[in-house]
Structures are given as structure tokens and as C-alpha cells.
N, C-alpha and C positions, 0 to 999 in steps of 0.2 A: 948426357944431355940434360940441359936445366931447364927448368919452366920458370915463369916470373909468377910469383904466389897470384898476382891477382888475376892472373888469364890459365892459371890451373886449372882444369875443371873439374879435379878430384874433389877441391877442396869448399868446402858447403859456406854458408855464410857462417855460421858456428863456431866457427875456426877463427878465433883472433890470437894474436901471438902473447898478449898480457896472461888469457886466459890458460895457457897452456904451465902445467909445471908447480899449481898453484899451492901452496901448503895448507889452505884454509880446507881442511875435508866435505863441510858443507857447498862451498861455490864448486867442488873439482865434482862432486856427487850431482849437482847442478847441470854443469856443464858435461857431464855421460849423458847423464837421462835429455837434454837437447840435443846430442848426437845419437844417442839411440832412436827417439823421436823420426828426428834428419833423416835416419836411413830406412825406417820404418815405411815413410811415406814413397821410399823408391820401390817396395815390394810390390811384384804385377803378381795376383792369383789369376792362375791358370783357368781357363775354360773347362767345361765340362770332356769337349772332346779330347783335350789338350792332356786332360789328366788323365783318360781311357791309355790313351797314348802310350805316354808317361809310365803307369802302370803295366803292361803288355810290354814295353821296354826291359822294365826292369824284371819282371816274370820271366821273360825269356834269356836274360843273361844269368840271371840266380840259375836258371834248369841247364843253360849251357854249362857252367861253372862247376855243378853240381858232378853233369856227368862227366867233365874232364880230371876232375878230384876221383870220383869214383873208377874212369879207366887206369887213370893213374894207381890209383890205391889196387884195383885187379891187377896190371900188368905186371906190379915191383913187388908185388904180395905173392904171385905165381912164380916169379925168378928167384925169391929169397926161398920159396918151399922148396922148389925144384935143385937149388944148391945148397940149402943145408939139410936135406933129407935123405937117411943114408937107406940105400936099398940094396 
């Protein structure tokens, strides 16, 4: 599927096609820092509750994670004992 560059809506004002490719290191070091800029200004900080959130999300997948690592590591840690331990 093709888009027509100017109803793209990926693509920023920033973006002209001369600019792209440029050899000159100062204008291409130019034209980063207006598209870092660019994208700087689409960053939304989260709320306070948004980031309580956020936080208690990822706390609870680290501790899931943790313990699935851990039963894993008992279960295949008990079956290697149990078969190479001679009695």
C-alpha cells in the first residue's frame, strides 16, 4: 500500500526530500537535532495516577516472572538431582 508523501501523516514538516542524504555533516547534524526536536514535542508525560499505574504493572510482572524463573529453575533443578544421583 503507498501513501502520497504529502497526506502521509508519519511524515513531519522536517522532512523535505533535498534535506535527506546530505554530505554537508553540519546541515545533516542540523536537520537530527529538528527531528529530535519534532518528536520531542509528541512526548505525553503521564499523570501521577497513570504512573502509580504504570509502576504496580510492572512490579507485578517482574514478581510473576520472577516466580516462573524460580519454579522453573526448582522443577528441572529436582529432575536433574533425582536422575543423576546415584543411590
Amino acid at each position: 500500500m503507498s501513501v502520497h508523501p504529502e497526506t502521509d501523516p508519519t511524515r513531519g514538516d522536517f522532512e523535505q526530500e533535498s534535506n535527506i542524504g546530505t554530505k554537508n555533516p553540519f546541515k545533516a547534524c542540523w536537520i537530527f537535532l529538528q527531528q529530535v526536536f519534532a518528536e520531542l514535542r509528541k512526548v505525553v508525560t503521564p499523570t501521577g495516577r497513570e504512573m502509580v499505574t504504570y509502576t504496580i504493572a510492572v512490579v507485578a510482572f517482574v514478581v510473576c516472572m520472577i516466580l516462573l524463573v524460580f519454579g522453573m529453575d526448582f522443577v528441572f533443578g529436582s529432575l536433574a538431582r533425582t536422575l543423576f544421583t546415584a543411590h
